[in-house]
BASEKOL-202500 format. One line per field, with one value per atom (N, C-alpha, C, O): residue number from 1; residue in one letter; atom name; x, y, z. Coordinates in steps of 0.05 Angstrom, whole numbers. Atoms other than C-alpha are relative to their C-alpha. Layout:
N
n (NUM:...)
res (A:...)
atom (CA:...)
east (X:...)
north (Y:...)
up (Z:...)
This chain:
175
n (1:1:1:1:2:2:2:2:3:3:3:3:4:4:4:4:5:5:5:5:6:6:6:6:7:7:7:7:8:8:8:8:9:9:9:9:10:10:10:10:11:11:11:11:12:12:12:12:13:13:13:13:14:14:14:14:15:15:15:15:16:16:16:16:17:17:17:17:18:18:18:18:19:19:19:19:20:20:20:20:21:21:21:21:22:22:22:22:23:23:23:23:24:24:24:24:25:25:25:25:26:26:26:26:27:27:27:27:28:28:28:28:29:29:29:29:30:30:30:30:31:31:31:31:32:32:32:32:33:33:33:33:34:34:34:34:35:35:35:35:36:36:36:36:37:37:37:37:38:38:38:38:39:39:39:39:40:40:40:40:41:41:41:41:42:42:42:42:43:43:43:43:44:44:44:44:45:45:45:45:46:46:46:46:47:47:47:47:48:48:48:48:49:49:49:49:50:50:50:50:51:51:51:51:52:52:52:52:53:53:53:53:54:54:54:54:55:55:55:55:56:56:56:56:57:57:57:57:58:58:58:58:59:59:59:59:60:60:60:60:61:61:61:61:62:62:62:62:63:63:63:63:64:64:64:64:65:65:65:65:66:66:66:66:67:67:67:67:68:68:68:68:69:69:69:69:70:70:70:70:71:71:71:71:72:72:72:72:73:73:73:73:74:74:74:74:75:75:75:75:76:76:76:76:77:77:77:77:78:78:78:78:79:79:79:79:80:80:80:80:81:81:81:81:82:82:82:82:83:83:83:83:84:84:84:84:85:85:85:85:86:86:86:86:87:87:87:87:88:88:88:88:89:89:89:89:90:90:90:90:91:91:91:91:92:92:92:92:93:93:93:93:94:94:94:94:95:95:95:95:96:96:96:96:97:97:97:97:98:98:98:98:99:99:99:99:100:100:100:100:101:101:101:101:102:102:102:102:103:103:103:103:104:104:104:104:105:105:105:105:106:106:106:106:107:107:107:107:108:108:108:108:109:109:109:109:110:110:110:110:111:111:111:111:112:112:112:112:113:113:113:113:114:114:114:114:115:115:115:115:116:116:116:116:117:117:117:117:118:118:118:118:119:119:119:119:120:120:120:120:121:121:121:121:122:122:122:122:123:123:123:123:124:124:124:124:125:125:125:125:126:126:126:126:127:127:127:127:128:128:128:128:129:129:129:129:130:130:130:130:131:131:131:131:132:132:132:132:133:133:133:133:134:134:134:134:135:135:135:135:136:136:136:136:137:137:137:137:138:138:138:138:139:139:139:139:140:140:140:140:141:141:141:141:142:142:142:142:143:143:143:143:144:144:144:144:145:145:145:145:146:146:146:146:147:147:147:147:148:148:148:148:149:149:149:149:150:150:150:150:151:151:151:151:152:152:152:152:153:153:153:153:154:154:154:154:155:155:155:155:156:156:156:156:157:157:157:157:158:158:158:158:159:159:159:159:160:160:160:160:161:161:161:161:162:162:162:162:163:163:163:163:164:164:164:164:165:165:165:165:166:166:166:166:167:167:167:167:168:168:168:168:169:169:169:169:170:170:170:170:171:171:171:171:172:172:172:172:173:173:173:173:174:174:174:174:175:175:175:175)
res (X:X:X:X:X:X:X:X:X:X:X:X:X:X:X:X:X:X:X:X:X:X:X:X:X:X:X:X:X:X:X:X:X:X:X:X:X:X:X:X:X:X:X:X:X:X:X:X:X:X:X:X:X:X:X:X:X:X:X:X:X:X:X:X:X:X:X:X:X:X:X:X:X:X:X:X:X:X:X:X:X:X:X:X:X:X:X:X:X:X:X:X:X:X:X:X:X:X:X:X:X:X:X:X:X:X:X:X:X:X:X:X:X:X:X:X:X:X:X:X:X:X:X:X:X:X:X:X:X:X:X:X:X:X:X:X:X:X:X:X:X:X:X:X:X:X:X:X:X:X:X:X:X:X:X:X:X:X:X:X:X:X:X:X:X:X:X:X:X:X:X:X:X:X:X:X:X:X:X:X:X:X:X:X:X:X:X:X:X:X:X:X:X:X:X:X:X:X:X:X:X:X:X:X:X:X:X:X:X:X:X:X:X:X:X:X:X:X:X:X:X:X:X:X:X:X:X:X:X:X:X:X:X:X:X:X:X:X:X:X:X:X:X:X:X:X:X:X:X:X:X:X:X:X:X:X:X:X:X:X:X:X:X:X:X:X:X:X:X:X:X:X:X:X:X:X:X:X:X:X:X:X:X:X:X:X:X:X:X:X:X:X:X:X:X:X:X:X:X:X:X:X:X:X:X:X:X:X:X:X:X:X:X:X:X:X:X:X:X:X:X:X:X:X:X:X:X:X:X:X:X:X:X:X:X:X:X:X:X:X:X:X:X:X:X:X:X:X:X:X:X:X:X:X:X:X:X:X:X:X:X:X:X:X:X:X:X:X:X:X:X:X:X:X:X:X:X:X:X:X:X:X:X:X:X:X:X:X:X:X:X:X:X:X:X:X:X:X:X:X:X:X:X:X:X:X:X:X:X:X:X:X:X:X:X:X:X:X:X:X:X:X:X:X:X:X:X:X:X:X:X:X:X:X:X:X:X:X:X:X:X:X:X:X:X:X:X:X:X:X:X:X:X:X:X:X:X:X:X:X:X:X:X:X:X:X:X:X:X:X:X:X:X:X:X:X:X:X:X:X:X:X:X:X:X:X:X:X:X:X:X:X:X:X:X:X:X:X:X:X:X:X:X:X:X:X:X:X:X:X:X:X:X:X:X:X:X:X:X:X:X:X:X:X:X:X:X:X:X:X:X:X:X:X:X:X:X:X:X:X:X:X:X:X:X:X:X:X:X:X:X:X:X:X:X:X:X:X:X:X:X:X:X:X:X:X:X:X:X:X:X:X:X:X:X:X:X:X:X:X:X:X:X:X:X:X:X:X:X:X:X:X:X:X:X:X:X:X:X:X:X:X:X:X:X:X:X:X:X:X:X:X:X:X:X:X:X:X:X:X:X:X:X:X:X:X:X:X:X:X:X:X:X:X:X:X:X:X:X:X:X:X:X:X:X:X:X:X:X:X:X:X:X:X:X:X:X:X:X:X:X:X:X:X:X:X:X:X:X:X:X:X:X:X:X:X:X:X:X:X:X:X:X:X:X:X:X:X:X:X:X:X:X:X:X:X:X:X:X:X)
atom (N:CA:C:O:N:CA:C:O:N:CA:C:O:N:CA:C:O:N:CA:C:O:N:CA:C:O:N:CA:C:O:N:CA:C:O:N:CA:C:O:N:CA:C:O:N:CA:C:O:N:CA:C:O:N:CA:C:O:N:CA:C:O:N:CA:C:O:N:CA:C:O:N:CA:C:O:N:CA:C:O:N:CA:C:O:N:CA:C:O:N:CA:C:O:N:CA:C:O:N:CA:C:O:N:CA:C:O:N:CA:C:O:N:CA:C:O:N:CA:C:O:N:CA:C:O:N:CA:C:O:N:CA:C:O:N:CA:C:O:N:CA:C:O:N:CA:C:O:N:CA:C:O:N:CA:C:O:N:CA:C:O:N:CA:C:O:N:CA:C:O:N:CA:C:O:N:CA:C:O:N:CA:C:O:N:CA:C:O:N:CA:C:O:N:CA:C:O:N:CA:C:O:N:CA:C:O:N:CA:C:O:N:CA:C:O:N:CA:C:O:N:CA:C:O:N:CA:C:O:N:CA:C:O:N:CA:C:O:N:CA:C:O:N:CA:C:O:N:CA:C:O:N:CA:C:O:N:CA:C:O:N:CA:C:O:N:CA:C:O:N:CA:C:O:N:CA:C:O:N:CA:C:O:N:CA:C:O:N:CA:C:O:N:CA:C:O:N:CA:C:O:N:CA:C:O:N:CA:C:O:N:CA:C:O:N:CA:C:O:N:CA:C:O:N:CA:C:O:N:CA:C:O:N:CA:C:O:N:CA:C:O:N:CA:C:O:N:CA:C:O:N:CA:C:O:N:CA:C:O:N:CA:C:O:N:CA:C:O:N:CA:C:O:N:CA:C:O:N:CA:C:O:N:CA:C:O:N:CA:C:O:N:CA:C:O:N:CA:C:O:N:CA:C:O:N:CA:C:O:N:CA:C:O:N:CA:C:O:N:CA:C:O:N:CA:C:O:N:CA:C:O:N:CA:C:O:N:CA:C:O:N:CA:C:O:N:CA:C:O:N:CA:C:O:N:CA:C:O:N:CA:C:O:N:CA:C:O:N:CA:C:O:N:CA:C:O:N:CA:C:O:N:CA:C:O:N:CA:C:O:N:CA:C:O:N:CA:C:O:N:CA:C:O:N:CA:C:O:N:CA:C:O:N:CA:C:O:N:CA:C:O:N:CA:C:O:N:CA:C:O:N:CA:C:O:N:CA:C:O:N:CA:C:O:N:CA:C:O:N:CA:C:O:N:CA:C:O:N:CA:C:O:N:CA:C:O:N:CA:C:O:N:CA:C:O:N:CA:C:O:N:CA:C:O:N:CA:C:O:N:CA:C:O:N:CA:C:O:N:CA:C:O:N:CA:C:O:N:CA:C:O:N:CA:C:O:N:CA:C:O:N:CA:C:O:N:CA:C:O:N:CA:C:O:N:CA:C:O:N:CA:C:O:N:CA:C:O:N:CA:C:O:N:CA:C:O:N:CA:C:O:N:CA:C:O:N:CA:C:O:N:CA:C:O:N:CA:C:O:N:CA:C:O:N:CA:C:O:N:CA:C:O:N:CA:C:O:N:CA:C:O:N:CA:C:O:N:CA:C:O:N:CA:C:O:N:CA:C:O:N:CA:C:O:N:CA:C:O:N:CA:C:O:N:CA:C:O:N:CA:C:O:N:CA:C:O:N:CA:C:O:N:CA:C:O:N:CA:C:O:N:CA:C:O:N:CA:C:O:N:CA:C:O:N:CA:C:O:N:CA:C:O:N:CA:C:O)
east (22:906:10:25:-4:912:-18:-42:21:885:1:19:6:849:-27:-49:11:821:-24:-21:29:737:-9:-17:15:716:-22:-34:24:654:-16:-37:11:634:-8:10:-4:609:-22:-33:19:559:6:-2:-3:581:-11:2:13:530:-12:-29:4:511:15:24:-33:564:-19:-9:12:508:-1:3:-5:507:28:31:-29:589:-6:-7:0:580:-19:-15:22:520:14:11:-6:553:27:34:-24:618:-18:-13:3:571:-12:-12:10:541:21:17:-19:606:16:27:-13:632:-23:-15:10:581:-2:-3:1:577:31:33:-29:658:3:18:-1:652:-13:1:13:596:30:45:-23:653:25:35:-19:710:8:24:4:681:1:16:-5:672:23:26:-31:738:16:28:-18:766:-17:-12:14:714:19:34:-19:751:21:31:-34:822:2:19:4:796:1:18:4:776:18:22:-16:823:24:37:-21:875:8:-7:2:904:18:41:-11:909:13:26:-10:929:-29:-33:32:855:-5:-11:-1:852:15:5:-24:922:-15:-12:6:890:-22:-23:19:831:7:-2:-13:863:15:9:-20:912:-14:-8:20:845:-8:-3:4:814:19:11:-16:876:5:10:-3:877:-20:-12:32:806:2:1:7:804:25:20:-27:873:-8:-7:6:850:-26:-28:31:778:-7:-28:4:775:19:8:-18:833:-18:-20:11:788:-28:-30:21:723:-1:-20:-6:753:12:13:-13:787:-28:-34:26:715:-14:-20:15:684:24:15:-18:751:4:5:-4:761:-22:-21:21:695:-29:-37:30:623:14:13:-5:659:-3:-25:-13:689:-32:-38:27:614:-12:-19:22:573:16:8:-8:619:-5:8:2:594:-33:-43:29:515:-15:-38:16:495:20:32:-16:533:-14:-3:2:502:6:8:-17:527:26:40:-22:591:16:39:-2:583:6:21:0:570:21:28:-39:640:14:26:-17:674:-1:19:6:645:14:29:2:650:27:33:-30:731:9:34:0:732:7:24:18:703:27:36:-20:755:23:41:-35:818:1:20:0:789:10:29:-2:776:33:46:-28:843:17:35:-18:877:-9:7:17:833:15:32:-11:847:30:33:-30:924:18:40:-8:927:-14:-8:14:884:18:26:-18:925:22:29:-21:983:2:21:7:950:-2:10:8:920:17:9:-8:969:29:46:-17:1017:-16:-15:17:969:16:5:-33:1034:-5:-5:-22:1048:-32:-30:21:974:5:5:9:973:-1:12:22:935:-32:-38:29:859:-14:-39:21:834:14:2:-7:872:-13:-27:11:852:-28:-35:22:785:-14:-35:-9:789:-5:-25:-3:818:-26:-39:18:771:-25:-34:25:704:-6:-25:-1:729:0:-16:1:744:-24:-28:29:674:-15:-32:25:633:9:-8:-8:682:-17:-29:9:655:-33:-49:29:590:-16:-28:11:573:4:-11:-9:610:-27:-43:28:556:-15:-25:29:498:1:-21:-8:520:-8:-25:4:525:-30:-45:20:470:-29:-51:30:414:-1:-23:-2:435:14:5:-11:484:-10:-22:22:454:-17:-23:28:395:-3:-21:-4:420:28:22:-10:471:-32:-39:36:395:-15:-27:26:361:15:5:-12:421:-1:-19:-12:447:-19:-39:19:412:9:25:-16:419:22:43:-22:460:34:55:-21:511:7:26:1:500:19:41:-18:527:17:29:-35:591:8:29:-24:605:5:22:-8:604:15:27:-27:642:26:45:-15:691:14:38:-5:691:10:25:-13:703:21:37:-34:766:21:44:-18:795:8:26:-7:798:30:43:-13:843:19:31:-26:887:20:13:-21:957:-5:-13:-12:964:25:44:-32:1022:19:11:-8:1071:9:19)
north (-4:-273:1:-16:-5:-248:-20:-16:7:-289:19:34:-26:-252:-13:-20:11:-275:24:46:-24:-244:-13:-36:12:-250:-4:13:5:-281:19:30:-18:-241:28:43:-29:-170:15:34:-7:-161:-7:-30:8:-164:13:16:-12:-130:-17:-8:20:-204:-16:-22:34:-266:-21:-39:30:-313:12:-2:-3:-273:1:9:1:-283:-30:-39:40:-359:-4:-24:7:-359:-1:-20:-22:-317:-26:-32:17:-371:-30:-46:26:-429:-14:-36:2:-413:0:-5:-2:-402:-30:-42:29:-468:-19:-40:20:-504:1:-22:-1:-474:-11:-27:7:-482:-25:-34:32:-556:-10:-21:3:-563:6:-12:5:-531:-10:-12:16:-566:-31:-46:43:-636:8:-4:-4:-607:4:-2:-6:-584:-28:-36:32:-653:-19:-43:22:-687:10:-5:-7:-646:1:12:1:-658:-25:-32:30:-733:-2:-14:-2:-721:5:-12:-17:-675:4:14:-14:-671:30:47:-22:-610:27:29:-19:-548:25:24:-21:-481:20:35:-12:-462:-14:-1:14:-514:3:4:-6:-504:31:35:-25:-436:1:19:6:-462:-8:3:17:-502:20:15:-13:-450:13:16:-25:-400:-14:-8:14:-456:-10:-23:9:-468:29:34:-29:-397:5:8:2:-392:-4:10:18:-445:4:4:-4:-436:28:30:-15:-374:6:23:-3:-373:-35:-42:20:-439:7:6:-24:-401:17:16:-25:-341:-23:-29:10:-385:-17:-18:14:-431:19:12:-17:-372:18:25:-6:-339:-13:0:21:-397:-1:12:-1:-408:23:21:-20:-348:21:34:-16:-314:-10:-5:16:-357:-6:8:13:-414:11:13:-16:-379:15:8:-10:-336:-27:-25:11:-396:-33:-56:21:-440:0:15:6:-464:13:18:-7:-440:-31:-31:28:-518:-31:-33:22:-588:-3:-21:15:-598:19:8:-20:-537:-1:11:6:-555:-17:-16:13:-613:-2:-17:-8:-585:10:7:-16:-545:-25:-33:26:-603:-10:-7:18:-645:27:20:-15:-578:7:21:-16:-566:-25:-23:23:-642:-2:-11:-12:-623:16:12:-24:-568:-14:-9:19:-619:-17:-19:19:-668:20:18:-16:-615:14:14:-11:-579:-21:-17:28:-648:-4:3:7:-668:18:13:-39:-589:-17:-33:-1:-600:-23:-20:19:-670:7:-1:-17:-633:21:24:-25:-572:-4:13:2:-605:-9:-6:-11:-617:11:12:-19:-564:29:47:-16:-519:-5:13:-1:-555:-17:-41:22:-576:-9:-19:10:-592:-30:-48:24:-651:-17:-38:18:-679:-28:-20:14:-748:-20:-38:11:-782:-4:-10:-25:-759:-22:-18:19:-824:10:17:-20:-796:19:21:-27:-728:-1:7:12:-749:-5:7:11:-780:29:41:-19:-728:29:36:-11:-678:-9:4:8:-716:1:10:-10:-723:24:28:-27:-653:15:34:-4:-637:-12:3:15:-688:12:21:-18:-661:29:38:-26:-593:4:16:4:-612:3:22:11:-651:22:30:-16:-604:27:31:-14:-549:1:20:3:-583:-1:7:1:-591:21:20:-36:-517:8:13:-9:-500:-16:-5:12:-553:-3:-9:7:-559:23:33:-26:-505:26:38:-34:-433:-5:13:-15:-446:0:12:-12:-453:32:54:-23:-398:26:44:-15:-362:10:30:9:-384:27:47:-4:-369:22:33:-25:-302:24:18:-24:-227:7:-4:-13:-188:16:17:-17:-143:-14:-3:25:-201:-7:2:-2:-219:26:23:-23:-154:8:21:-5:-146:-25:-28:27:-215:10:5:3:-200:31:38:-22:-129:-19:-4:12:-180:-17:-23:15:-219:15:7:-19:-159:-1:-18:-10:-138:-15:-6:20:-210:-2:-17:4:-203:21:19:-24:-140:-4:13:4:-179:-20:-38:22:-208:-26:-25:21:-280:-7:8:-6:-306:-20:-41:14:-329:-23:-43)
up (-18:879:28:36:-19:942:33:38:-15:1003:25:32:-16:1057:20:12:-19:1125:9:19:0:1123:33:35:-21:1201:-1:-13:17:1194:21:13:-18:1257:-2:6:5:1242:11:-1:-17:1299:28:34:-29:1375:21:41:-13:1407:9:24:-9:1424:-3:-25:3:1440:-17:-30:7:1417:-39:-58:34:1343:-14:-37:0:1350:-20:-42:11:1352:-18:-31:16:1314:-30:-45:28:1250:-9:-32:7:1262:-9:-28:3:1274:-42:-53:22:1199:-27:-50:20:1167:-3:-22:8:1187:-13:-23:14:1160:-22:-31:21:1091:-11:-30:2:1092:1:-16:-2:1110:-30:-47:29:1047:-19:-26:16:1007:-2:-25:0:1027:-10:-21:20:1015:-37:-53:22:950:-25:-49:4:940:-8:-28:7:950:-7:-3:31:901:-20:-31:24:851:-1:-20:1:872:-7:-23:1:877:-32:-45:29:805:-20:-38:11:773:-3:-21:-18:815:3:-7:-7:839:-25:-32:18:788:10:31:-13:799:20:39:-21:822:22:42:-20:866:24:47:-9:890:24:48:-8:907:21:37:-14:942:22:42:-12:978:22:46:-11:1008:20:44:-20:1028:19:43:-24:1063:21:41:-21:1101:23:47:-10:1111:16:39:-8:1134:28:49:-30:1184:21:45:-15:1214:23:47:-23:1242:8:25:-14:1257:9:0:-23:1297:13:35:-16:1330:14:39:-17:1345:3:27:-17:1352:23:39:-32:1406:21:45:-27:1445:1:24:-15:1439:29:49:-8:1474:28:47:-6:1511:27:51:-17:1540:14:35:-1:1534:18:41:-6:1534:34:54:-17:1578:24:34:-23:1635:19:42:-9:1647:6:30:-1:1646:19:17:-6:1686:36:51:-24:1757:5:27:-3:1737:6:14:-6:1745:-3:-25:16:1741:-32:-43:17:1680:-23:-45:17:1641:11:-5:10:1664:-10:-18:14:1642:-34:-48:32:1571:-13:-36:6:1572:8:-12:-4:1595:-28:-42:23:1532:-27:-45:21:1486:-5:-24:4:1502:-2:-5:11:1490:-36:-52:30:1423:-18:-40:13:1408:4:-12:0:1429:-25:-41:25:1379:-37:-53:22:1321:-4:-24:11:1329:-5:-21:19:1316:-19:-37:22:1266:-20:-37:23:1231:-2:-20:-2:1247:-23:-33:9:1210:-39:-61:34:1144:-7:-30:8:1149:-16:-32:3:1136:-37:-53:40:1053:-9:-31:2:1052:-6:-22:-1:1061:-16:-19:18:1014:-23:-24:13:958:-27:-47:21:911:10:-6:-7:953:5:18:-8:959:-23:-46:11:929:8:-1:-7:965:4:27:0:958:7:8:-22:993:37:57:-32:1058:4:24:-1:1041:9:31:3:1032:25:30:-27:1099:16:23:-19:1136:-3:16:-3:1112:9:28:-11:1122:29:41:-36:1197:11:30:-8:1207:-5:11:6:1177:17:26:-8:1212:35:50:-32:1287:-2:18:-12:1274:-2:12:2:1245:32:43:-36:1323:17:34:-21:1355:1:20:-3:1334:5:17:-8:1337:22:30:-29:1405:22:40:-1:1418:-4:14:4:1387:7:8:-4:1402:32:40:-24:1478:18:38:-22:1504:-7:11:2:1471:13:30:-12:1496:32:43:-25:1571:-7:2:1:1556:-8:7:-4:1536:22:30:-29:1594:26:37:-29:1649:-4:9:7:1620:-7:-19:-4:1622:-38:-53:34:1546:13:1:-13:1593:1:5:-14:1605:-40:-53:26:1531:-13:-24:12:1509:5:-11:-14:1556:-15:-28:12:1533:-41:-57:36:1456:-4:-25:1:1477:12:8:-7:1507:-22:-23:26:1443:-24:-42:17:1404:13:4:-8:1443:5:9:6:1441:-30:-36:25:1368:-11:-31:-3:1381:28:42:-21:1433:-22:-37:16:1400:8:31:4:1397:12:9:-15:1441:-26:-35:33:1376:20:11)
């Protein structure tokens, strides 16, 4: 089986249906992940698992990659110096993304060798945290910052930013 990184993005004629399209993929991905390691907890790890295990490493490795350099390079940057209290919200939200990419970095490291997992009360662990970081981190986004990114921003502004978001997907990576 071949693994194969699906951007969950496939509408950028708005930045907020960028993040929106990512913010829905991480949450189903989180649901499955916990799931994942009930049945490693259970089972331990087979060759399906093994396999599971590899995509979700695959997955997340590069789309919290591209959804923090969205945000990062994209949202942020526009909506930064519209009020202290939206920059307050990027302050807290690249907070957010320091925590999660440790979090990720300390999961990755099972994940991406699921041979050597045996520990599945660690695992266990580390995933629930990395779920519950991106969980907050969303609702965050979504119940408090979209809707001043809404407010401040024209659709005109909206749509350069998610042509901006397109053409970061189509800039290299510095290795």
């Amino acid at each position: 089986m071949k693994i194969q990184f699906n951007d969950p993005a496939t509408d950028f004629s708005n930045a907020l249906f960028v993040i929106k399209a990512y913010h829905e993929d991480f949450l189903k991905r989180g649901e499955a992940l916990l799931r994942l390691v009930d049945k490693i907890s259970t089972q331990g790890v087979d060759e399906d698992l093994a396999y599971q295990c590899m995509s979700a490493y695959w997955h997340y490795n590069i789309a919290n990659h591209l959804h923090h350099r969205d945000e990062e390079e994209g949202v942020f940057p526009m909506m930064l110096g519209q009020s202290a209290l939206t920059d307050g919200m990027i302050e807290r939200l690249l907070l957010d993304h320091a925590e999660i990419e440790k979090s990720w970095a300390n999961l990755a490291e099972y994940l991406s060798q699921p041979d050597k997992i045996n520990n599945t009360d660690y695992l266990r662990h580390l995933a629930e945290e990395f779920e519950r970081l991106q969980r907050a981190h969303i609702n965050r986004e979504d119940e408090d910052f979209a809707p001043r990114v809404k407010a401040l921003l024209t659709a005109s502004q909206l749509q350069q930013l998610g042509d901006k978001l397109h053409h970061l997907r189509h800039k290299k990576s510095p290795a």
